[in-house]
Every structure is written in C-alpha cells, then in structure tokens.
C-alpha positions as CSV (number, residue, x, y, z in Angstrom):
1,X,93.9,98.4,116.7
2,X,91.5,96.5,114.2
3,X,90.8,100.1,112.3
4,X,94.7,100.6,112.5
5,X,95.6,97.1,110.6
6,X,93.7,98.1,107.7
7,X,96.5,100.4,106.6
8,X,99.4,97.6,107.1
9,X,97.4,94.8,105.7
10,X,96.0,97.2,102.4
11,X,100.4,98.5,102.0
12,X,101.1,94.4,102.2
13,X,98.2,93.8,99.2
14,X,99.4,96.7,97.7
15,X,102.9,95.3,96.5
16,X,100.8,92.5,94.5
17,X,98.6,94.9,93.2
18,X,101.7,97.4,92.0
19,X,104.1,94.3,90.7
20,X,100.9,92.5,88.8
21,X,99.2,95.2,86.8
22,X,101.2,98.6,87.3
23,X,103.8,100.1,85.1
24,X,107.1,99.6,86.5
25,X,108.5,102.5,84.2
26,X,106.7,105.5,85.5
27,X,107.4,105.5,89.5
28,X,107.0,109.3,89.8
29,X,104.0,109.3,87.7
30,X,102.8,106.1,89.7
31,X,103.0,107.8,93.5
32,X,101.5,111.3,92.1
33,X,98.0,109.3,90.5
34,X,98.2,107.8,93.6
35,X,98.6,110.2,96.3
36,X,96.6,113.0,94.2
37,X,93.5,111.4,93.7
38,X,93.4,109.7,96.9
39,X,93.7,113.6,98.4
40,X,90.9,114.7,96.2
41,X,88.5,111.8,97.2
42,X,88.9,112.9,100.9
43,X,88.9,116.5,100.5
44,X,85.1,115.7,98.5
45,X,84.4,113.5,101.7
46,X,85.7,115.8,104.0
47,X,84.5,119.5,102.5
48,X,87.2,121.7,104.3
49,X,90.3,123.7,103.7
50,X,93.3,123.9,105.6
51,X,93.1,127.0,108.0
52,X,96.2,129.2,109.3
53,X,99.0,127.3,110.2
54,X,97.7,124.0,108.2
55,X,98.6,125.4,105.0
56,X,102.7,125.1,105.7
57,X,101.5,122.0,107.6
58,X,100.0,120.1,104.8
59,X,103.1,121.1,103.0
60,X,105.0,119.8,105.1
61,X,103.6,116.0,106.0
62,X,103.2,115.9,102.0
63,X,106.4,116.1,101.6
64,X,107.7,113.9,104.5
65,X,104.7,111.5,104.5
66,X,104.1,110.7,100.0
67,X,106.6,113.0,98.1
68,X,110.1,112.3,99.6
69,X,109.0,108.8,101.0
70,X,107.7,107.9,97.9
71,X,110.3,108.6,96.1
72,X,113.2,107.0,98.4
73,X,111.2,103.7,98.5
74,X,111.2,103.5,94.9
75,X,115.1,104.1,94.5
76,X,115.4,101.4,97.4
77,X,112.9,99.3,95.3
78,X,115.6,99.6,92.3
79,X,118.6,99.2,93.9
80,X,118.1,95.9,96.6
81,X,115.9,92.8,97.4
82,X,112.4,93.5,98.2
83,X,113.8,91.3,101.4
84,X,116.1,93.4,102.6
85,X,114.5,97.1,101.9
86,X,111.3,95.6,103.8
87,X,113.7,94.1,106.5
88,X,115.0,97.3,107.1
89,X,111.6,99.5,107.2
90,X,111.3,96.5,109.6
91,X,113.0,99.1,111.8
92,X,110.2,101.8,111.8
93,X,108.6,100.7,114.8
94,X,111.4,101.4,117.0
95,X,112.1,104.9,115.3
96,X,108.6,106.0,115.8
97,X,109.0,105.3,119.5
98,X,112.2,106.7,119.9
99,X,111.0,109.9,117.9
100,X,107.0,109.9,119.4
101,X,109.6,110.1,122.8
102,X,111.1,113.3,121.5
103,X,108.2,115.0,119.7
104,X,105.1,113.7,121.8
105,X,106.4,113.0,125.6
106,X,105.7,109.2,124.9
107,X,108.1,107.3,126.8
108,X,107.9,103.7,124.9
109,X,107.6,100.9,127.6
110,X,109.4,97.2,128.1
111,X,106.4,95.9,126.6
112,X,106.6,97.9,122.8
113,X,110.9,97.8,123.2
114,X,110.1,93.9,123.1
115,X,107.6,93.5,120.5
116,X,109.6,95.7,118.2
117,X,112.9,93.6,118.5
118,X,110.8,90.1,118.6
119,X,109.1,91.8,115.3
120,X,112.3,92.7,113.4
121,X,113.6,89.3,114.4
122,X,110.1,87.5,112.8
123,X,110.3,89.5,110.0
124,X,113.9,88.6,109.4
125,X,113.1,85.2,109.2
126,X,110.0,85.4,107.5
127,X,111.7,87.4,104.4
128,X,116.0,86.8,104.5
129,X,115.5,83.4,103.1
130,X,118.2,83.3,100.8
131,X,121.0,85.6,99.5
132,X,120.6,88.5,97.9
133,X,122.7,91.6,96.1
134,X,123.3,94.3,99.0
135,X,123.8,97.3,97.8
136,X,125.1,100.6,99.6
137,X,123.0,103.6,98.2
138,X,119.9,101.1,98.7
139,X,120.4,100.3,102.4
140,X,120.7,104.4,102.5
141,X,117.9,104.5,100.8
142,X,115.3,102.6,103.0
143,X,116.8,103.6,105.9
144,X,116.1,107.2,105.0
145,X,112.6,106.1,103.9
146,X,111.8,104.4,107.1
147,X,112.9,107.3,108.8
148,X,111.3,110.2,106.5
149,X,108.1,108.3,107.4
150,X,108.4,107.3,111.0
151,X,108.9,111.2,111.5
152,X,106.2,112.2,108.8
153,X,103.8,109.9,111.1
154,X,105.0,111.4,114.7
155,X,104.5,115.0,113.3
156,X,101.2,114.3,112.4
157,X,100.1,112.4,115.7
158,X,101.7,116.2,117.4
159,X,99.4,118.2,114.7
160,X,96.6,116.4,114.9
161,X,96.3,116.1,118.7
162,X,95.7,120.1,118.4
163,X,91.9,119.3,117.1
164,X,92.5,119.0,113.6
165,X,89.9,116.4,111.9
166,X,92.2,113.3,110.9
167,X,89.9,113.1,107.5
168,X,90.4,116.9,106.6
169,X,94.2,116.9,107.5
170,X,94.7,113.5,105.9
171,X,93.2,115.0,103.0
172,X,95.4,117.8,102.6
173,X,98.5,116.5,102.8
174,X,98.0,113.9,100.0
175,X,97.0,116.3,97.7
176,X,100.0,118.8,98.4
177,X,102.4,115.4,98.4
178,X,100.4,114.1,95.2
179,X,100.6,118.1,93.7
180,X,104.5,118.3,94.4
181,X,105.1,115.0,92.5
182,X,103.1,115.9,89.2
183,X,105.6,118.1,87.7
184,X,108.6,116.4,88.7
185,X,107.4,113.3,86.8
186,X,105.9,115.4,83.9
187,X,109.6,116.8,83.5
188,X,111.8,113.3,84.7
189,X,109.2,111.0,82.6
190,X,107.6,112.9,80.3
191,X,104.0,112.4,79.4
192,X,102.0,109.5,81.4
193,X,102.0,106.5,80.4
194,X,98.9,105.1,78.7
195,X,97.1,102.5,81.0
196,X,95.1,99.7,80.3
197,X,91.7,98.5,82.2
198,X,93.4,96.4,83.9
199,X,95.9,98.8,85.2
200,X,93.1,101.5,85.6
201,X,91.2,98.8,88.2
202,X,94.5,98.3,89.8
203,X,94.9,102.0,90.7
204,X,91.6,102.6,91.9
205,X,92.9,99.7,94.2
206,X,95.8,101.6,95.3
207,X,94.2,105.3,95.3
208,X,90.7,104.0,97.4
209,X,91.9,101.3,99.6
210,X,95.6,101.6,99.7
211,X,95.9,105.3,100.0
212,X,92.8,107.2,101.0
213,X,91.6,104.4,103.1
214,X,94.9,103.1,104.7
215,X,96.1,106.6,105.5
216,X,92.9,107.8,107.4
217,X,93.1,104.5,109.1
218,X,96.8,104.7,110.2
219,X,96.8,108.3,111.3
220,X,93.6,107.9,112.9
221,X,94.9,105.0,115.4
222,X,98.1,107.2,115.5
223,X,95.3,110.0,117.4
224,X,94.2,107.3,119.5
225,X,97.2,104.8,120.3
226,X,100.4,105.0,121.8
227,X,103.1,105.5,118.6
228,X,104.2,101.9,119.9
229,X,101.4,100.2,119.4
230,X,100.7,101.8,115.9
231,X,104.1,101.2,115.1
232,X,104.0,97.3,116.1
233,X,100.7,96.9,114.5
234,X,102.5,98.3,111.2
235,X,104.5,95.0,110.9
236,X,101.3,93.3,109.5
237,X,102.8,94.9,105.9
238,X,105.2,91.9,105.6
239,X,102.9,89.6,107.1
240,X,100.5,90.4,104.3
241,X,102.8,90.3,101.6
242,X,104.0,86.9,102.4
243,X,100.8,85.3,102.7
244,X,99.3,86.7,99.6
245,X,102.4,85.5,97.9
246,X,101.7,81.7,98.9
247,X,97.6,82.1,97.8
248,X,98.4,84.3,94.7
249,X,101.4,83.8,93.2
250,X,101.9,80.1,94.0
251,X,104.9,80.8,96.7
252,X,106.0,78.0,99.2
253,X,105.4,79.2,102.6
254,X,108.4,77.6,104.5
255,X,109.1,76.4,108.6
256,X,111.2,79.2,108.9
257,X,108.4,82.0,107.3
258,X,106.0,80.3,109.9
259,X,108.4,80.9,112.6
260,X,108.7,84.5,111.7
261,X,104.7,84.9,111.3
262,X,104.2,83.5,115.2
263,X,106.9,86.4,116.2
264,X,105.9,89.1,113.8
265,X,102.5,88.5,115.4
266,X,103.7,87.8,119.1
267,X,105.3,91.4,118.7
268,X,102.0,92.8,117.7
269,X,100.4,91.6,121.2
270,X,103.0,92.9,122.9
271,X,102.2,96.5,121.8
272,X,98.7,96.3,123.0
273,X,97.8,99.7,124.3
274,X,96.4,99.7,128.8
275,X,93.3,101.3,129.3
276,X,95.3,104.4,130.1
277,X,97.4,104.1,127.0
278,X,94.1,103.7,124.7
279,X,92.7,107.5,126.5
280,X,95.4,109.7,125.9
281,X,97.7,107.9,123.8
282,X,100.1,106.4,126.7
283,X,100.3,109.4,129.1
284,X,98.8,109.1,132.8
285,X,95.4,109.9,133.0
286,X,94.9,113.1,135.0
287,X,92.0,111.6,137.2
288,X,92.3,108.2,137.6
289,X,88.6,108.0,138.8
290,X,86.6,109.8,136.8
291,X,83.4,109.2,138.3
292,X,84.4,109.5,141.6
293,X,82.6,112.2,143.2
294,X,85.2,115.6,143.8
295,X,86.3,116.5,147.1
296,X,84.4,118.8,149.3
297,X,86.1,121.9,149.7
298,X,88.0,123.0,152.5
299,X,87.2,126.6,154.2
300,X,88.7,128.1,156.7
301,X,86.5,128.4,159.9
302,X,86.9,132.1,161.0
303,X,86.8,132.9,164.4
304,X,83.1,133.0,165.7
305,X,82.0,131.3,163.0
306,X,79.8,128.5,163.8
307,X,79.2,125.6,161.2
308,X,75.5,125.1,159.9
C-alpha cells in the first residue's frame, strides 16, 4: 500500500507543479511530453518489446489509460471548478470495484463499499467549500474520465496478471498513449510551445516522478492488491493537493477540510487488503495451509493384499 500511494500523492503534487510553471495553452502538447518521454525512460529501464498480443494491448491501455483520459480531464479542467471535477473522480474508487467485479472476479467487500462512500463524503467536504459554476459538458466530462480510467486501470490488472512485467507493459503503453497524442497536438496547436528552465525542471517533474514513477507504482499495487484497496488508496490525490495548497500557496486549511482529511483517510484504512486479499488480489487462497504437509494417499487394498 506504501509503494501504491506514491502514485496518488505524486498526481496531488502534480496539479501544483502543472498550474505554477506549465503552459496552460498547449494541453495536448503538455500530456504527449508527458506521457512520451516518461514511456521512453521505462522502455531504456526495462529493455523489452511488446510480444504477440501486447502490441494491440499497449494500444489499447494507451488510449484508455493517457490519450483519451488525458484529454477528457483537460476539457473537464476548462469547463468546471477544480472542486467539483476532482469531487467527481472522487467516484473512481467505486467504479473500479464495480468493474474489477466484472472483468477480474473481485467481488468488493462491506469493508471497501464503506471506505469508498466515507471517502467521497471526506473529499466532498474537504474541496465543496464554496459555490462554484456547474457546468453540463464538464460533469460529462469527468465522469467519462473517471470512468475511461477506472476501466483503463482494471484491464491492465486482467493483462498483467497473465505474466507480463508491470515495468515493460507500463512502458509501452505510455509511449503508444504519448505517440497517439503527438500529431493531434502538432495539427490542433501547431508547433510547441517554447519553454523556459523553469518549465523544463517542471516537466522532468511530471515525466520522472509523476508519470513514469507514479504509473509503475499504481499498476504495480493494482498486480498485488485487491482493485478496492488501490482504488481507496487513490483518494490520497485530493489529500495531497489540499495540503500542498496550505504550505505552498498560502491556502487556509479550514475545520471542515480537516473533517474531510480524518474521513478521506478513515476510508483508506478501511480498504486495507487480509492476508488472503494481499496473495492473490482478494480471491480465496487455494490452500489455506500451505505448509501443511499433503495427505497421504488413499489406495485401495486388493483382495489378498496384505499392508507392509
């Protein structure tokens, strides 16, 4: 679970990172020098090529896991309250449950139902602290990037419980999601923009830590963890966000943010994996005493047959 927060808390750092030093004019441009260097870095670390059926596979989580969720969180980004578009990926903990359910035979338990509704409700409080414009097409917008993601994640838990090395598969899929965006932001924003030290210290930031590092982290507690737990352990993004608002940025960290910190982090308990859960990813061991020595086997005593 500690490897596994390394992705949340880097995501929760990352909005700083993106909002102080980034350019907010080049999105598209912005996810592909994100996702596409972060790819190459763990293919050098990595050394391997997708095989057979991980060529359409890589494809496919690039799309569904940086392309298309990339893209959908920036047009939430645009169109509503940082608030409210993280309130609702506040949700994805519950859709990767219900869809680990479907795709992975994990059944989610009382336990990670609970955390994931005392979560939403922490997060809610810790972030709907005043008004703010609601619009339509954004609420559309995050949902369909919480989803796009939550079924991103779930398909890669599924491919990468067939033996495929988290660091190789996590690896190809940035690059084919990082190799999709580059020419759709070469022809929607023309050439990149020109950034400055600053800005090129900020995206080795987001390309090492936030990206490369975060992803192998997530997917590789997603291999190991129940999708509940990994789930639950993803509300530590708003967590992080908030607190590096009140030590960076000067924000007031209120009673009610407090509140919604305990529960947010009262969720994340809750969705603490059992011994079985931690050994095959919530499924029921197949011998629940392993080093119990194996029955003697039975033969049939023929007639005339004496025993030894």
């Amino acid at each position: 679970m500690a490897l596994t927060a390394v992705a949340p808390v880097a995501w929760g750092a990352n909005y700083y990172v993106t909002h102080e030093f980034l350019p907010p004019d080049s999105p598209l441009y912005g996810a592909a020098l994100r996702a596409l260097p972060a790819g190459l870095v763990l293919l050098g670390l990595c050394r391997q090529r997708p095989r057979g059926a991980w060529w359409w596979r890589s494809a496919v989580l690039g799309l569904l896991n940086v392309s298309v969720f990339f893209v959908l969180v920036y047009a939430a980004s645009q169109l509503l309250p940082t608030s409210i578009a993280s309130t609702v990926m506040a949700l994805s903990p519950l859709a990767m449950m219900l869809i680990a359910w479907a795709l992975v035979s994990e059944r989610p338990g009382i336990a990670h139902l609970a955390g994931a509704a005392i979560g939403l409700g922490g997060v809610c409080l810790m972030l709907l602290t005043g008004a703010g414009r609601v619009s339509t097409p954004g609420v559309l917008a995050s949902a369909a990037a919480m989803l796009v993601s939550a079924f991103g994640h779930i398909l890669t838990k599924r491919w990468n419980n067939t033996g495929a090395d988290v660091l190789a598969s996590t690896a190809w899929q940035l690059t084919a999601g990082g190799l999709f965006l580059l020419p759709v932001a070469a022809a929607v924003e023309g050439p990149p923009p020109a950034l400055s030290a600053p800005a090129l210290v900020a995206f080795g930031y987001v390309t090492v830590v936030a990206t490369a590092l975060a992803f192998v982290a997530w997917f590789t507690g997603l291999r190991h963890l129940p999708a509940g737990t990994v789930g639950l352990v993803g509300l530590l993004n708003p967590v992080t966000g908030v607190l590096l608002g009140t030590a960076l940025a000067g924000d007031v960290l209120t009673v009610q943010q407090l509140c919604g910190l305990a529960l947010v982090l009262v969720g994340v308990v809750l969705g603490r994996p059992t011994p079985a859960g931690r050994r095959d990813g919530g499924r029921t061991p197949p011998n629940p005493h392993p080093t119990s020595a194996p029955p003697a086997e039975l033969v049939p005593l023929r007639p005339g047959r004496r025993w030894p």
